[in-house]
N, C-alpha and C positions, 0 to 999 in steps of 0.2 A: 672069607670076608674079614677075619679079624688081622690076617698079614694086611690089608688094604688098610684097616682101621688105622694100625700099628706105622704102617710107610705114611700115609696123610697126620698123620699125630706126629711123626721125625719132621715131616716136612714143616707143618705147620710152627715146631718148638724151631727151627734153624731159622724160618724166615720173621722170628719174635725175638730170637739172638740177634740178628744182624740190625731189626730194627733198632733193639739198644743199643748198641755199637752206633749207629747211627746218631740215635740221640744223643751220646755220650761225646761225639764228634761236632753234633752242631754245637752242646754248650760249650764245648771247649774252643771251637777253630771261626763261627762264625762272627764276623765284628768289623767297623770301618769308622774311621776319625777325623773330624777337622781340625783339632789340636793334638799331633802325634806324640804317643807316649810309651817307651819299651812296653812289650808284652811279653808274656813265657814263651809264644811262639816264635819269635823272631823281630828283631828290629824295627824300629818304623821306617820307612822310607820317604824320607824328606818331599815334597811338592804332592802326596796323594792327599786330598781331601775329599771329606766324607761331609753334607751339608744337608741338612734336614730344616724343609720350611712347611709352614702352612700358611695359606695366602691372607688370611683376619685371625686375630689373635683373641675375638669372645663372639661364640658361638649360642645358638639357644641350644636347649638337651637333645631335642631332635632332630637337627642339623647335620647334615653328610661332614664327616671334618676329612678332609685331603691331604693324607701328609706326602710331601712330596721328597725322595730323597734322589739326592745326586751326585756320583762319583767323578770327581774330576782327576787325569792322570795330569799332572804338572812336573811329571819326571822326563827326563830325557827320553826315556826307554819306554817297552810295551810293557805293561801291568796285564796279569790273567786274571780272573775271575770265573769261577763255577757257578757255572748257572742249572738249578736243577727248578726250586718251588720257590718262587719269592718270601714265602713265611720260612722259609726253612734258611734262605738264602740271607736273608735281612733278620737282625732280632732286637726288635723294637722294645723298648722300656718305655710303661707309662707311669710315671710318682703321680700323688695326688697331692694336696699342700702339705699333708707329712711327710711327704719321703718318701710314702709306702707305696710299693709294686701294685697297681691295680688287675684284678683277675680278668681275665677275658670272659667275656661275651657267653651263650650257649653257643652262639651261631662262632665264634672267635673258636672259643675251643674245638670244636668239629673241624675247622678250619687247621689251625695250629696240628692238629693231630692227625689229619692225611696231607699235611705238609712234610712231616716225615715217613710217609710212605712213597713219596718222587721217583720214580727208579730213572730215569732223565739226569744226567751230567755230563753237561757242555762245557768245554773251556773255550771262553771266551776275551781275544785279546781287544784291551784299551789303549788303544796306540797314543803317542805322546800328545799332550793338547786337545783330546778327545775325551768325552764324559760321558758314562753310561745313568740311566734316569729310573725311575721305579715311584710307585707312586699307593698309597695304602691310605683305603677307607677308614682309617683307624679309629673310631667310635663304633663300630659294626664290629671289629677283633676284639675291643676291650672295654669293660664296662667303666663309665665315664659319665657318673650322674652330674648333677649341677657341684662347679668348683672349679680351683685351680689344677692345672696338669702341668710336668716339665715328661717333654721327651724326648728322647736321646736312640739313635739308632747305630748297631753294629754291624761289621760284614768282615769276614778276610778276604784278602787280597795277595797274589801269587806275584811278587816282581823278576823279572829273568834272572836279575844282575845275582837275588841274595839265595834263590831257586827253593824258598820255604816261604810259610805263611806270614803274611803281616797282617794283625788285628788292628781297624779303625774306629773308630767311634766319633760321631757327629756332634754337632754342635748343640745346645738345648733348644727347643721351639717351645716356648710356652703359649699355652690357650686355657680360657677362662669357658667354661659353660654355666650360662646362667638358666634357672626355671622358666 
C-alpha cells in the first residue's frame, strides 16, 4: 500500500508542477490590444484589435455587468488563437478609482483557479475580416462594490506570418456602480 501511496503522491507533485508551469504561462503569454504596443513576446501585428465594451456605463451594485470582448483580424492573413477556458484564455483587469487591482469574487476566485486546470487546447484560426467574440459576467469574477472601475482586457494571439506570440490589450470600458 505504501508503493501506491508513494506513485499517487509523484503523480499528484507532477500534475501541481505542470499546473505552475501553466500559470507561469498564462501571466506571461495571455493578452490582446486595441492600441498595439511591442511586447517581450513578439511584435504587434498591425490591423489585430482587441475591444472591450459594456453596453451602459452606471450600473446599480447588484446588477449583472456584461463585459463584452471582441477580437477583430484586420490583417491580411489568418491569426490563431488558443482556445482552452475563457478565464484562462482572456485576463481581465479590474482598477477601482485608484488604480488598484480589485480582488475577485469567492465565486471569481473558484472560477479563476479551475480555469487553470483546462486540459482542452484548440488552435483556433481567425481568418482575415472575421472577429472572434467572448463575453464575461464580470461583477460575478470580481468584487466591485459601489464606485468607479476601468477595465482593460488581455489575450495572445498566434499570426502565421511572425509564427510567435503577439500580446493585445483592449481598450478601457469604464463603469460606475452606484448603491
Amino acid at each position: 500500500m505504501s508503493g501506491t501511496k508513494n506513485g499517487l503522491r509523484a503523480i499528484l507533485l507532477a500534475a501541481f508542477g505542470l499546473s505552475i508551469v501553466a500559470v507561469e504561462c498564462a501571466n506571461r503569454c495571455l493578452s490582446v490590444m486595441a492600441v498595439l504596443s511591442p511586447m517581450p513576446v513578439g511584435a504587434p501585428a498591425k490591423g489585430l484589435r482587441l475591444v472591450a465594451t459594456i453596453d451602459q456605463t452606471s450600473f446599480r451594485e447588484n446588477d449583472s455587468i456584461e463585459l463584452k470582448v471582441r477580437l477583430t483580424n484586420g490583417t491580411g492573413r489568418v491569426v490563431y488563437v488558443t482556445e482552452s477556458n475563457a478565464l484562462a484564455d482572456y485576463r481581465i483587469e479590474v482598477r477601482n478609482e485608484n488604480g488598484t487591482l480589485v480582488p475577485p469574487t469567492t465565486e471569481g476566485e473558484r472560477l479563476l483557479r479551475l480555469s487553470l486546470f483546462s486540459t482542452r487546447r484548440l488552435s483556433v484560426a481567425i481568418p482575415p475580416g472575421q472577429e472572434k467574440n467572448q463575453s464575461f459576467d464580470v461583477n460575478k469574477i470580481y468584487a466591485m462594490p459601489p464606485g468607479r472601475y476601468e477595465i482593460t482586457v488581455k489575450r495572445e494571439v498566434t499570426t502565421v506570418w511572425q509564427k510567435k506570440g503577439v500580446q493585445l490589450t483592449s481598450n478601457v470600458a469604464r463603469v460606475t456602480i452606484r448603491a
